[in-house]
C-alpha positions as CSV (number, residue, x, y, z in Angstrom):
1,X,-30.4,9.3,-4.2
2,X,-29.3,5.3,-4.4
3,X,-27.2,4.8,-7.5
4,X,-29.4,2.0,-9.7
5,X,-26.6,-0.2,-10.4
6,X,-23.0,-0.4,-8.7
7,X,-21.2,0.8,-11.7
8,X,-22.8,3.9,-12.0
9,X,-20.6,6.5,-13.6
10,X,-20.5,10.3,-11.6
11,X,-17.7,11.2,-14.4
12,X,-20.0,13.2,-16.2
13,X,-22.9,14.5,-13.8
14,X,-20.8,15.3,-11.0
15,X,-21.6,18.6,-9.3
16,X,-19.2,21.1,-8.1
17,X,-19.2,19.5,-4.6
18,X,-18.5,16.3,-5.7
19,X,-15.9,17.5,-7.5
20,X,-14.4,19.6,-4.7
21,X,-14.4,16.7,-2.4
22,X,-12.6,14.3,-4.7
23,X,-10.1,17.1,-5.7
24,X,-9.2,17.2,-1.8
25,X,-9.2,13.6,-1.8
26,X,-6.9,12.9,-4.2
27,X,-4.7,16.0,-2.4
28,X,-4.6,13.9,0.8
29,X,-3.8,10.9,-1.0
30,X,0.0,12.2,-2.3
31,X,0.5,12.9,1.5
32,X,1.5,9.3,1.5
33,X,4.2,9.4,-1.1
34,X,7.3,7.8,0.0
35,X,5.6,6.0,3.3
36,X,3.3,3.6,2.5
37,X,4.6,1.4,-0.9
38,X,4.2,-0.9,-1.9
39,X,0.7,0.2,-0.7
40,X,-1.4,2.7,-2.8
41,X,-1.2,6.1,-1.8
42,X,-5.6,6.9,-1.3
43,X,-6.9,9.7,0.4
44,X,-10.4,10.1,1.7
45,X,-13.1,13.3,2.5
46,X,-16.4,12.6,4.5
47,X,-18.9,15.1,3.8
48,X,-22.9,15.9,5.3
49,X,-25.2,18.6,4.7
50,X,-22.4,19.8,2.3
51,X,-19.4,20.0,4.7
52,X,-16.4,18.2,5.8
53,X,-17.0,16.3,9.2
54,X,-13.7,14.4,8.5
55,X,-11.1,13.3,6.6
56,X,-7.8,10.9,6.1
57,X,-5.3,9.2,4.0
58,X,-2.9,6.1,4.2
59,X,-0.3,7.4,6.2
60,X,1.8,4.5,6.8
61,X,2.6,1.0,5.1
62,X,0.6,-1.6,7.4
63,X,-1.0,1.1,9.1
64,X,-5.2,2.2,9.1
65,X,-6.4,2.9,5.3
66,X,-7.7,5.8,4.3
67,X,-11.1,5.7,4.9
68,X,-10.8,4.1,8.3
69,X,-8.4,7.0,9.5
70,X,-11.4,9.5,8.2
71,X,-13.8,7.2,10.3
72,X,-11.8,7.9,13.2
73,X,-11.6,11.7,13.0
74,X,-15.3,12.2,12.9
75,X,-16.3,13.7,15.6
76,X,-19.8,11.5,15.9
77,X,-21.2,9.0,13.9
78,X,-21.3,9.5,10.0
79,X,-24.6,8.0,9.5
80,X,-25.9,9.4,6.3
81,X,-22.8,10.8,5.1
82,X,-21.1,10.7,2.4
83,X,-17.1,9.1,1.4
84,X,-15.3,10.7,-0.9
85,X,-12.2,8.2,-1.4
86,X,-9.5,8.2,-4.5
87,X,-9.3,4.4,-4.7
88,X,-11.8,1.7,-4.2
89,X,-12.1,0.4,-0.4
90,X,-10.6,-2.7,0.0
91,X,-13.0,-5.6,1.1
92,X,-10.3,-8.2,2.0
93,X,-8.6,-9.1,5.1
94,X,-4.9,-7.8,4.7
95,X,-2.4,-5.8,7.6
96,X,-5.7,-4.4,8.2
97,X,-9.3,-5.2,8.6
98,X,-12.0,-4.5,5.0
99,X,-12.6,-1.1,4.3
100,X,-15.7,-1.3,3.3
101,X,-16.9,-2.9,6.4
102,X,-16.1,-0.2,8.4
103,X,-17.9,1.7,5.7
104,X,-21.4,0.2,6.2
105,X,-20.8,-0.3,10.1
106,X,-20.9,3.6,10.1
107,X,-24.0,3.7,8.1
108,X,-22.7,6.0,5.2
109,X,-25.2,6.6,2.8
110,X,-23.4,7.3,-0.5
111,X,-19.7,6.7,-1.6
112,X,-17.8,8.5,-4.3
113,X,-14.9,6.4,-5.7
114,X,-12.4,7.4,-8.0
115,X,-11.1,4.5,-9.8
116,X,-11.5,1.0,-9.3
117,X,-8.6,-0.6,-7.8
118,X,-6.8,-2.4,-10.2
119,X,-5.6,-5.3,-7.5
120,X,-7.6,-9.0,-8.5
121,X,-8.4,-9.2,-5.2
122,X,-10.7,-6.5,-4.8
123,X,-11.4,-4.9,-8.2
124,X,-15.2,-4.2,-8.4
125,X,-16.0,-6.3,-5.2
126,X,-15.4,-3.7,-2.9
127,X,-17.7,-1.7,-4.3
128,X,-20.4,-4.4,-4.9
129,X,-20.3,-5.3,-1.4
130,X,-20.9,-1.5,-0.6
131,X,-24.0,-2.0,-2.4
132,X,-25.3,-5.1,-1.4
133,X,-25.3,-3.5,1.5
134,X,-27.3,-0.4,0.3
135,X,-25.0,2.2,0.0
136,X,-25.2,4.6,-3.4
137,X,-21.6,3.9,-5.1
138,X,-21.1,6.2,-7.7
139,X,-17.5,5.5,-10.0
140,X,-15.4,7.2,-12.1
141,X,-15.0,11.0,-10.8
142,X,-11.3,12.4,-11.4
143,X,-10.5,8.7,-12.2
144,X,-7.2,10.0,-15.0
145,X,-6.5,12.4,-11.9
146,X,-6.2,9.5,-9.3
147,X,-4.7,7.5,-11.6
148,X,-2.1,9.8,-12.3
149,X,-1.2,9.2,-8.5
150,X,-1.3,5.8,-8.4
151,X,0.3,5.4,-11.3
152,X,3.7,3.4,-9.3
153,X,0.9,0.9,-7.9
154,X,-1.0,0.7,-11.2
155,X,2.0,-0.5,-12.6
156,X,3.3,-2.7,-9.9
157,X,0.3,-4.9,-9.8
158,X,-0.6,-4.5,-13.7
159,X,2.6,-5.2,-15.0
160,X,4.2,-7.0,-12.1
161,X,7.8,-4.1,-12.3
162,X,8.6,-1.3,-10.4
163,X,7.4,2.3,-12.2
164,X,10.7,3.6,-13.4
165,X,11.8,7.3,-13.3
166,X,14.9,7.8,-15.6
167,X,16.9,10.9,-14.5
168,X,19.4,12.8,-16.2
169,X,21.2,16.3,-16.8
170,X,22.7,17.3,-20.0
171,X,23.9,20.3,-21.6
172,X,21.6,22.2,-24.1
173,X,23.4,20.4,-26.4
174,X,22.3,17.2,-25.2
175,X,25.7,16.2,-23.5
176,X,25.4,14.3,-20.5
177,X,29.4,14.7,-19.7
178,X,32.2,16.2,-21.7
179,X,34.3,14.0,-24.0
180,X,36.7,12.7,-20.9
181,X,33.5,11.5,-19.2
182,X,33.6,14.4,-16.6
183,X,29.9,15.3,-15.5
184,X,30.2,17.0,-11.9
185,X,28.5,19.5,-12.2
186,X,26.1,19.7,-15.4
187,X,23.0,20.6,-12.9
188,X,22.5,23.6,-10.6
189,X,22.7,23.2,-7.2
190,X,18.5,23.4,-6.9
191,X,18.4,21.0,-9.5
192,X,20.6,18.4,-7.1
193,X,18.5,19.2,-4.2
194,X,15.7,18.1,-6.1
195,X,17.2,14.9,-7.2
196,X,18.0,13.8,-3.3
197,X,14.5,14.5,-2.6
198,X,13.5,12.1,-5.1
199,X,15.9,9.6,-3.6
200,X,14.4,10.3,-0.3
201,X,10.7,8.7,-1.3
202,X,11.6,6.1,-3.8
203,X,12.2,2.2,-3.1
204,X,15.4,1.7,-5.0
205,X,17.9,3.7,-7.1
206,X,19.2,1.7,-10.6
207,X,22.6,2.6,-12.4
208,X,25.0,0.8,-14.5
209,X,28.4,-0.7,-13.7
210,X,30.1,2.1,-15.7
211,X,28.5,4.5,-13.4
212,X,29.7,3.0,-10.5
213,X,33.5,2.7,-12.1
214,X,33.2,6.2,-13.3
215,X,31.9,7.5,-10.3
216,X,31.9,5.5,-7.2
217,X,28.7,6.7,-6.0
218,X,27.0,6.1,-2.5
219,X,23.6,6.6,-4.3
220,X,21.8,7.9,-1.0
221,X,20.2,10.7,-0.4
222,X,21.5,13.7,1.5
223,X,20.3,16.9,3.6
224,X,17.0,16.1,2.7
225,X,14.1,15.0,5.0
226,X,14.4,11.0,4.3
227,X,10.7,9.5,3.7
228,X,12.5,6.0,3.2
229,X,16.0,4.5,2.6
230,X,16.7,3.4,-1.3
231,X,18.3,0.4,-2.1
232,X,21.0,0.5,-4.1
233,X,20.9,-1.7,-7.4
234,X,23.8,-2.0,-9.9
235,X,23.1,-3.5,-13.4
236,X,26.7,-5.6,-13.9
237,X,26.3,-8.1,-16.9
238,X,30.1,-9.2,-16.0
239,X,30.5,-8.4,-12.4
240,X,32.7,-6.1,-13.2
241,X,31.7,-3.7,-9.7
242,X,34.8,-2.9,-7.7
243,X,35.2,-4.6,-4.4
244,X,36.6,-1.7,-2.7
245,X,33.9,0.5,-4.1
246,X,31.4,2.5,-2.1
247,X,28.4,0.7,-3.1
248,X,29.9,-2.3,-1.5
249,X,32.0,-0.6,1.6
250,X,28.1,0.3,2.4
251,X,26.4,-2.6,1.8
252,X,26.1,-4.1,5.4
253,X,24.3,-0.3,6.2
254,X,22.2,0.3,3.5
255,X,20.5,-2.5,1.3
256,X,22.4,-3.1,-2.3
257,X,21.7,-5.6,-5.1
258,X,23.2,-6.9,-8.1
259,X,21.9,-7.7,-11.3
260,X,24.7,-10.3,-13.0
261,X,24.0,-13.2,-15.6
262,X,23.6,-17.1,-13.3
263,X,27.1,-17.7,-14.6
264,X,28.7,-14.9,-12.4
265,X,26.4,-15.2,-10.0
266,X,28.1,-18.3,-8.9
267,X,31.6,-17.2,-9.8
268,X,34.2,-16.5,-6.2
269,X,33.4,-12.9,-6.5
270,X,29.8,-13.4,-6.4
271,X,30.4,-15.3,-3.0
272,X,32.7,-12.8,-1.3
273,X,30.3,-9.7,-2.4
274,X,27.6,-11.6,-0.9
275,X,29.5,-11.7,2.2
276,X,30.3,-8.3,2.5
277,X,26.3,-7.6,2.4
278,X,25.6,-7.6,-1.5
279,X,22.3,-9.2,-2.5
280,X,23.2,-11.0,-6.0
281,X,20.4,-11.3,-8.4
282,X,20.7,-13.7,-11.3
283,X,19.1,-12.7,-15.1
284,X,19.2,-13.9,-18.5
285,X,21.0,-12.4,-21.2
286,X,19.2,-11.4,-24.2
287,X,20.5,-9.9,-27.4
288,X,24.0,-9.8,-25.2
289,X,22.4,-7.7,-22.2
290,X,20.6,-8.6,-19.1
291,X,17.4,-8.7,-19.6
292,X,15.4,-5.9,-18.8
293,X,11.9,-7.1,-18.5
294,X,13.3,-9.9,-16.0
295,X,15.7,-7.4,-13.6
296,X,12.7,-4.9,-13.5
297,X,10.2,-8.2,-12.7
298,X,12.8,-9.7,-10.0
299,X,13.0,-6.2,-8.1
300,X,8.9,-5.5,-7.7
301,X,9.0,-9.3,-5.9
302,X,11.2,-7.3,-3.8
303,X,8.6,-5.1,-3.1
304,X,10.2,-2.2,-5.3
305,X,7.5,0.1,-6.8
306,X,9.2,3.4,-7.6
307,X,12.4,2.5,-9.5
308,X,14.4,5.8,-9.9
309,X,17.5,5.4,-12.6
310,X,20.2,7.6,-12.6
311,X,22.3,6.2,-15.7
312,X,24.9,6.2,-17.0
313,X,24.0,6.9,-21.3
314,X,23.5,3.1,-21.6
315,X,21.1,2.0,-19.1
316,X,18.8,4.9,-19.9
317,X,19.1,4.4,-23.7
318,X,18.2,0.3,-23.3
319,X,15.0,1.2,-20.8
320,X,14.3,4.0,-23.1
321,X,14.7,1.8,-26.4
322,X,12.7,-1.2,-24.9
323,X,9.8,1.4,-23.9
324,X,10.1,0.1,-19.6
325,X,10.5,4.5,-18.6
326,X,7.5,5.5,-17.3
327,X,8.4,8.8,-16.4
328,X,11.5,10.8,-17.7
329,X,13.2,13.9,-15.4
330,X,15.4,15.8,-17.7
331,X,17.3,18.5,-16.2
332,X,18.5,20.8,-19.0
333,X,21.6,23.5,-18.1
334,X,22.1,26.3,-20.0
335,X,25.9,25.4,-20.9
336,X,26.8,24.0,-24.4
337,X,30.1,21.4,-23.7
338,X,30.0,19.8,-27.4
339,X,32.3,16.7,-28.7
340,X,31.3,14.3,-31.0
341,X,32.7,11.7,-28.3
342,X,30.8,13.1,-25.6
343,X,28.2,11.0,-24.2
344,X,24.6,11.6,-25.3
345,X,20.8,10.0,-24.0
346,X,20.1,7.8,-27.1
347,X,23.4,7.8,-28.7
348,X,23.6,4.6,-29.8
349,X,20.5,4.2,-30.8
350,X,17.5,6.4,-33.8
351,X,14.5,6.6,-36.0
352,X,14.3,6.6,-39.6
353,X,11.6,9.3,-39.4
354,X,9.9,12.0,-37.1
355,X,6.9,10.0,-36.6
356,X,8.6,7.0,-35.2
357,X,10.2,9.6,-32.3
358,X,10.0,8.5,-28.9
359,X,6.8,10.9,-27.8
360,X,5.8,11.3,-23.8
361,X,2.0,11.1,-23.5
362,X,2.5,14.6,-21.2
363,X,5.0,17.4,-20.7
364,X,5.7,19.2,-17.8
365,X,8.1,22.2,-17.7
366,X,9.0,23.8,-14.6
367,X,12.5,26.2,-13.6
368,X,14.7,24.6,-11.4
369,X,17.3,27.5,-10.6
370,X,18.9,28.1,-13.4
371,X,17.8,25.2,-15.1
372,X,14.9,23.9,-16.8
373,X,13.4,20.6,-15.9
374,X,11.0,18.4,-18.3
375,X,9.1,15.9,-16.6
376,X,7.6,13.9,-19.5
377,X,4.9,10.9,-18.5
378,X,5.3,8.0,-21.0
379,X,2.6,5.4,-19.8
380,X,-0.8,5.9,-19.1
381,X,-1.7,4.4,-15.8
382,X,-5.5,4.7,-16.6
383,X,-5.7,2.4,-19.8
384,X,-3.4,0.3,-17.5
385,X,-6.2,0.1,-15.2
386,X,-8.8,-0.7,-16.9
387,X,-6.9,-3.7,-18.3
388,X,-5.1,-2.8,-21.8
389,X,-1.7,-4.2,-21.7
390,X,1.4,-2.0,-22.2
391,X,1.8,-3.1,-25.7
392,X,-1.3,-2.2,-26.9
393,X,-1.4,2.1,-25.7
């Protein structure tokens, strides 16, 4: 039956096939993680006489959308079928043709969408155009549960920054290294594997200068199947990063910026790093950092939607403090190391009161060998869709 108006909400009156459909939809989707940013990950199920005849996600950046890929599979013409799709078809000419003509070229009658896509330049049109041309749209079914997928896009075009994962392991006692700063190895071996997995499907990986002098790190990811290659970002206020580090000895192979203040980025040293392969990236200071809201703004115009930071206590306390962590993995080992000195998440910084706790809107706890991670979700990508700003959840 032809939905009366193109907004029509299925939220609500969905049946169990509708639902079904959609479920599988928005499984297809997350197939895409890792291959197709800055695009959104959508994933799409064409269904008649109450089975699936096709179906397809976004495999590949620049490569065929969702729904077209599901087009292609059907094994004759889906006239009179209907789309399933987590994210609205695109109607604009892009890397590849509208969506949503190839929709009503195949004469589908009815299309179930998700959520709205939050990008100006289709958001709503896509689907008015679907009706204009007489197709039932219905909107809204499993919209928090897309959302929650495209949360890294949601955020990249709402807010114009990358969607940050902060990742750390402490000690049950909250230590994230012992008093002399020594940290290898909080984690369990699983819990490792996991984190180079992580690196192996985000855009870039974000740590601070101490980390790098501590540390040395080559911030890549390793004996893992690699879904794309991180850059390598350094937050250095003084350009303090060694020029016989890592980071920099790798820089011609593997992308790496810098985030210094416009004085040092025209200093000698600024120069010669940029010669060895280092992209330097000018901020302000404020309140005697860099500021945040401007480093996390000048990576997504590099096309960085999945921001994963991996420290050190300082970094993660200032993105924590200034409310920029979207989602938190916290990888807790059952040791106790203890110290006053030793370093803590939020050690520098606390509330007056309970109630004024920093509170994830969700909490996921899983086993990770012998450890226990917390995945906590801060933001909610579905008020950010439908257009309240950050400041206002």
């Amino acid at each position: 039956m032809r939905s009366h108006r193109p907004e029509h909400s299925c939220a609500n009156t969905a049946d169990d096939l509708d639902t079904r459909m959609m479920k599988r939809a928005i499984a297809l989707s997350r197939k895409g993680e890792g291959r197709v940013e800055p695009n959104p990950m959508v994933g799409c199920v064409i269904v008649r006489a109450g089975r699936i005849i096709a179906e397809g996600y976004h495999r590949r950046f620049g490569g065929p959308h969702a729904e077209v890929q599901a087009l292609r599979q059907c094994p004759h013409k889906p006239r009179g079928a209907t789309v399933y799709v987590s994210l609205e078809p695109c109607c604009h000419q892009g890397r590849t043709p509208p969506c949503t003509e190839a929709l009503i070229e195949a004469g589908v009658k009815r299309v179930v969408v998700a959520l709205r896509d939050p990008n100006p330049a289709v958001h709503g049109r896509g689907i008015r155009q679907l009706y204009a041309a007489g197709v039932a749209v219905d909107v809204g079914l499993m919209d928090r549960e897309s959302a929650e997928v495209l949360a890294p896009f949601i955020t990249y075009t709402k807010s114009s920054r990358p969607f940050v994962i902060a990742k750390w392991a402490q000690s049950l006692d909250g230590k994230l290294a012992t008093r002399t700063g020594q940290s290898k190895w909080i984690s369990c071996e699983e819990s490792r594997r996991r984190v180079h997995r992580l690196r192996a499907r985000v855009d870039a990986i974000l740590v601070g200068s101490q980390t790098v002098k501590a540390d040395d790190p080559l911030l890549t990811a390793r004996d893992v199947p690699l879904k794309r290659r991180a850059a390598r970002v350094v937050l250095d206020g003084r350009l303090r990063i060694s020029e016989k580090c890592r980071l920099v000895n790798t820089a011609d192979e593997i992308r790496t910026l810098v985030v210094t203040t416009a004085k040092q980025a025209s200093t000698p040293k600024a120069k010669r790093l940029a010669r060895k392969g280092i992209e330097i990236i000018a901020c302000r200071r404020h309140r005697g950092h860099l500021a945040l809201e401007e480093c996390l703004a000048g990576l997504a115009r590099r096309d960085v939607t999945n921001l994963l930071v991996e420290g050190g206590p300082t970094v993660l306390t200032a993105l924590l403090e200034a409310e920029l962590v979207d989602e938190a993995m916290v990888f807790i080992a059952p040791k106790l190391i203890g110290g006053r000195n030793s370093p803590t998440v939020l050690g520098g910084w606390s509330v007056e009161r309970v109630d004024q706790a920093l509170s994830p809107r969700s909490v996921h706890t899983q086993k990770s060998g012998v450890d226990t991670l917390h995945r906590l979700r801060f933001t909610d990508p579905l008020a950010l869709a439908k257009g309240r700003r950050e400041s206002e959840k």
